[in-house]
N, C-alpha and C positions, 0 to 999 in steps of 0.2 A: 285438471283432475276433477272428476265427479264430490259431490260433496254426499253420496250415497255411499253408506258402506252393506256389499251384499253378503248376504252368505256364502262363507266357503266351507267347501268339505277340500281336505289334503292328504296325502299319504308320501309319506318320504319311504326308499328302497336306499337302505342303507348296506353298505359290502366292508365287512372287517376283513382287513388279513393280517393275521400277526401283531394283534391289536388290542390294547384295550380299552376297550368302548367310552368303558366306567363301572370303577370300581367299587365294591361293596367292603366297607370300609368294617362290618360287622365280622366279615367271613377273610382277614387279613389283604385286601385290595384285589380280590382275586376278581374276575369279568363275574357281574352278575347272573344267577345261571338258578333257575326252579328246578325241582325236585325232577320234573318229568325232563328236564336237561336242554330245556330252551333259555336261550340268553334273554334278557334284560337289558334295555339301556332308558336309565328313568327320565321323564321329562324335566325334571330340575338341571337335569345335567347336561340336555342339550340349552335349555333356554340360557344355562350360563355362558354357554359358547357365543349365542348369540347378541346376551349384553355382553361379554366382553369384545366381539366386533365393536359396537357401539364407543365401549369407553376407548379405544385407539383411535382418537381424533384427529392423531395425525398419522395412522396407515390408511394404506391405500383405497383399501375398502371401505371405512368411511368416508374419507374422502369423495373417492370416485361417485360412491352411490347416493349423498349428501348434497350434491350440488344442487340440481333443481327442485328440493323437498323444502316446501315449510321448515325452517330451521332460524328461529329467533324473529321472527315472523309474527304479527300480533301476540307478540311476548311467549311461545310455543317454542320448547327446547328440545332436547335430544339427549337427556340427560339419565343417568341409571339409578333408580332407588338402592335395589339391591345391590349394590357396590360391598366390595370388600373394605371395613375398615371406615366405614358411614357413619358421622354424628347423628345418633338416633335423636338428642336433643334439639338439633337444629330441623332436624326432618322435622320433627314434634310442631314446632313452632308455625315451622310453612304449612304442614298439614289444617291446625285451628289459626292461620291468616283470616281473619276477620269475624271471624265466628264468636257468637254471643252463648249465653246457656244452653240456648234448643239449637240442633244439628241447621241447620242451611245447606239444600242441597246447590243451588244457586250460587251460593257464596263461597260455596266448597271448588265448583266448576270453575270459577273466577280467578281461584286462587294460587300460589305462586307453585303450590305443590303439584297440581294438576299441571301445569303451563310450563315445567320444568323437570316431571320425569315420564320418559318416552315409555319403558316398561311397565309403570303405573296405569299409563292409560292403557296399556295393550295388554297385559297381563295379570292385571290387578293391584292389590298388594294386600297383605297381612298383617300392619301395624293393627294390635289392640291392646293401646295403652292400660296400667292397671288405672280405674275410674276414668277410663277416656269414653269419648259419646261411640258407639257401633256405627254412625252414620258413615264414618271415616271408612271402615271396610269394604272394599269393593270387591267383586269378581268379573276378572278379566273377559275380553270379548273374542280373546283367543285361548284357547286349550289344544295343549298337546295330551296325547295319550300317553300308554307304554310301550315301549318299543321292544317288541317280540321277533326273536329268531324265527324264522320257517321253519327250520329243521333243529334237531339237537345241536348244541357247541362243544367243541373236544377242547380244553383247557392245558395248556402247556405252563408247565410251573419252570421256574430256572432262579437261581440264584449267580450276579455276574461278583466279579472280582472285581475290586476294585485296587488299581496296581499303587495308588499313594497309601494305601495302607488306611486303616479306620480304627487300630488299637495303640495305643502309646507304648513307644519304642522297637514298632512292626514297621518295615517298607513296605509290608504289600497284606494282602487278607479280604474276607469278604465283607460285600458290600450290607448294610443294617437289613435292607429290605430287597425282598424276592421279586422277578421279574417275571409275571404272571401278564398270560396273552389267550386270545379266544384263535385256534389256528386259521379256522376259516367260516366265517358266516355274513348270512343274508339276513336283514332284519329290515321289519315294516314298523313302522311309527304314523299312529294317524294326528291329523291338529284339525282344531273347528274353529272356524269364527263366527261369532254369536252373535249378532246387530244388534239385537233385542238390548244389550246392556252398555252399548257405546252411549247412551247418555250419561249414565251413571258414574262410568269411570272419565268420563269428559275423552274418550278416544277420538282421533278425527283420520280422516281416507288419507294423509301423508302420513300415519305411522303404522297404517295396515300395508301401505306401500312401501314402504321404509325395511316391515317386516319378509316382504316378498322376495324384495332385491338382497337381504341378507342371508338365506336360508342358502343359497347355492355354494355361499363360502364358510358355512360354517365349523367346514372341517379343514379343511386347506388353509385356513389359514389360522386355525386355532393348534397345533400337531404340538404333539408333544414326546419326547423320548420312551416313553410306556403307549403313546398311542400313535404311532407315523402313517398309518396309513389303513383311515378309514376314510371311504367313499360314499358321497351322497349319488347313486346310479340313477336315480329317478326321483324327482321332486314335483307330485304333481299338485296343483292350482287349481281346482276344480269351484267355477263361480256359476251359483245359484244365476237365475232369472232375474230374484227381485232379495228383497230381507228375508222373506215368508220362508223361502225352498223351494225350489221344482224339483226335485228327486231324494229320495232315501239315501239318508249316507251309507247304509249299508250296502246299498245295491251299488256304488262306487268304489266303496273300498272292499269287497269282494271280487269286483270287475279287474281290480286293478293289483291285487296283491298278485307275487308269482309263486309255483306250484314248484313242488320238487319233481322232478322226471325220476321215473322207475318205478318197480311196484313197493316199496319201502322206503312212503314218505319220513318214516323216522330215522332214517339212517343220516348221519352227519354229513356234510357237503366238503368238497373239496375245491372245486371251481365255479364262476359263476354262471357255465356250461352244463352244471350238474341242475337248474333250473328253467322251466318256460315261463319267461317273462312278460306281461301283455305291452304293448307300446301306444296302444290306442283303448280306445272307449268303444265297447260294442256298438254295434249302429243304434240300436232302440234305446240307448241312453243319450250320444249325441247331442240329439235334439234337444234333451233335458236342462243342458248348459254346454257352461263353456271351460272345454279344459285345457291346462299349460300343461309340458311341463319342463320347468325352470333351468333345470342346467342341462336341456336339449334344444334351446328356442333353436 
C-alpha cells in the first residue's frame, strides 16, 4: 500500500424506496425534505453508518475487510471516538497523553488518542474541553457533503398498530410513533478527501483504504425497520493524479450526477427508470484521473 494519500473527489447515487433515509427529529422523524421538496439525508447520519460498521468487530464486514489493513500494527487501531455511550473522561486523558502546558503537535501524533481512533484520523473530531488547549481540534481529511434528492420527494405518513397493545388494560392500540417514509427517490451525496490535513489529524493510507472498502455496505448492512431498503447505486472513487488535484471537482460531480428524463425536472420519480444515469466519465476528463466505482468493480 502506497504511503501517499491522494486527493479524492466522490459522489455516492443513492435510491430510497419506502424508506427513511434519516429522519429530522425537529419536524416529528419525518424524511428530511426543504421547502422546495428535495430530500435531505445529512452527512452525520451516513458517517454513523459507517462507524457503526467499524464498531461490529465481529460481523462480517469488518471482519472481511479488516484482514490485510494496518490494524494494531505500530500501535494503529480501528477504534470509534464517536461511540455511543464513550467516556469523555478517559477520552480526555488519552487526548493530553504526554503533553506539557504548550500544545505539541508531535506529541499529539504519538499519542495513544491518535493511534486508537480510526474516525479521529479520518474524520476529525470536535472535543473542546472547557480550558482545554485548541491544538487538540482537528478537521478531518475526509468530508461528506449533503445529500440532495434530484427531484422532489412525496412523504407517506402511516401510523402501524401495534397488536400487544401500548396502554394498560388494552390488547391491542396504536403504536407511540408514526411510520413516516420518502416513497421514492434518487439522491446524490458528494465526499472529499483533503491530503493537505492528514498530518494534522495523524491519518495514514490504511484508513482512507479502510474508508473505501466500507462505503459499499453502508446500507446493507446497517437496515433497519423505518429504513429496509435504501441503495447505494453508484459509489464513485474518483483519484486525483497527485495531493495538488488534476481536475475541478465540480466538473466531476456534474459529469456524474443523473438527470431526471422528461421536460419537468421537478416532478417526483417513481422509478429508477424515470432517470439518465451516467456510468462513465466523459472522455476529456478520463485522462484527468482515475475513476472506480465501488459497488460496480
Amino acid at each position: 500500500m502506497s504511503n501517499e494519500i491522494k486527493r479524492v473527489t466522490g459522489l455516492l447515487i443513492i435510491e430510497v424506496v419506502n424508506s427513511n433515509p434519516n429522519g429530522n427529529p425537529d419536524a416529528e422523524s419525518d424524511p428530511r425534505q426543504r421547502d422546495n421538496g428535495l430530500g435531505e439525508i445529512s452527512p452525520v447520519s451516513f458517517k454513523r453508518k459507517l462507524r457503526d460498521l467499524v464498531e461490529l468487530k465481529e460481523g462480517p464486514v469488518y471482519e472481511t475487510e479488516t484482514k490485510d489493513l494496518l490494524n494494531g500494527k505500530d500501535g494503529y487501531e480501528f477504534f470509534i471516538l464517536e461511540s455511543r455511550g464513550r467516556d469523555r473522561n478517559q477520552i480526555k486523558k488519552e487526548m493530553e497523553e504526554g503533553q506539557k502546558d504548550l500544545f505539541d503537535q508531535n506529541t499529539f501524533e504519538r499519542s495513544s488518542f491518535v493511534r486508537k481512533y480510526w474516525d479521529a484520523r479520518l474524520f476529525g473530531n470536535t472535543f473542546l474541553e472547557e480550558g482545554g488547549n485548541k491544538g487538540f481540534i482537528k478537521t478531518g481529511i475526509v468530508q461528506f457533503g449533503m445529500g440532495l434528492s434530484v427531484c422532489p420527494i412525496i412523504i407517506r405518513r402511516h401510523t402501524n398498530t401495534n397488536k400487544a397493545g401500548v396502554q394498560e388494560g388494552k390488547n391491542a392500540g396504536m403504536a407511540p410513533l408514526a411510520y413516516r417514509v420518502v416513497e421514492y427517490g434518487v439522491y446524490v451525496m458528494p465526499f472529499f478527501i483533503n491530503p493537505s490535513l492528514a498530518n494534522k489529524s495523524g491519518c495514514k493510507p490504511c484508513d482512507v483504504e479502510l474508508l473505501k472498502r466500507l462505503i459499499p455496505y453502508a446500507y446493507d448492512h446497517t437496515r433497519s425497520a423505518i429504513r429496509p431498503d435504501v441503495r447505494i447505486r453508484h459509489a464513485w472513487w474518483i483519484e486525483h493524479k497527485d495531493a495538488l488535484g488534476s481536475c475541478p471537482d465540480y466538473l466531476l460531480l456534474d459529469a456524474l450526477t443523473p438527470k431526471r428524463k422528461g421536460s419537468n425536472p421537478l416532478q417526483p420519480s417513481e422509478t429508477w427508470t424515470d432517470y439518465e444515469v451516467p456510468y462513465e466519465l466523459p472522455e476529456e476528463l478520463k485522462s484527468k484521473v482515475f475513476a472506480l466505482d465501488l459497488v460496480n468493480l
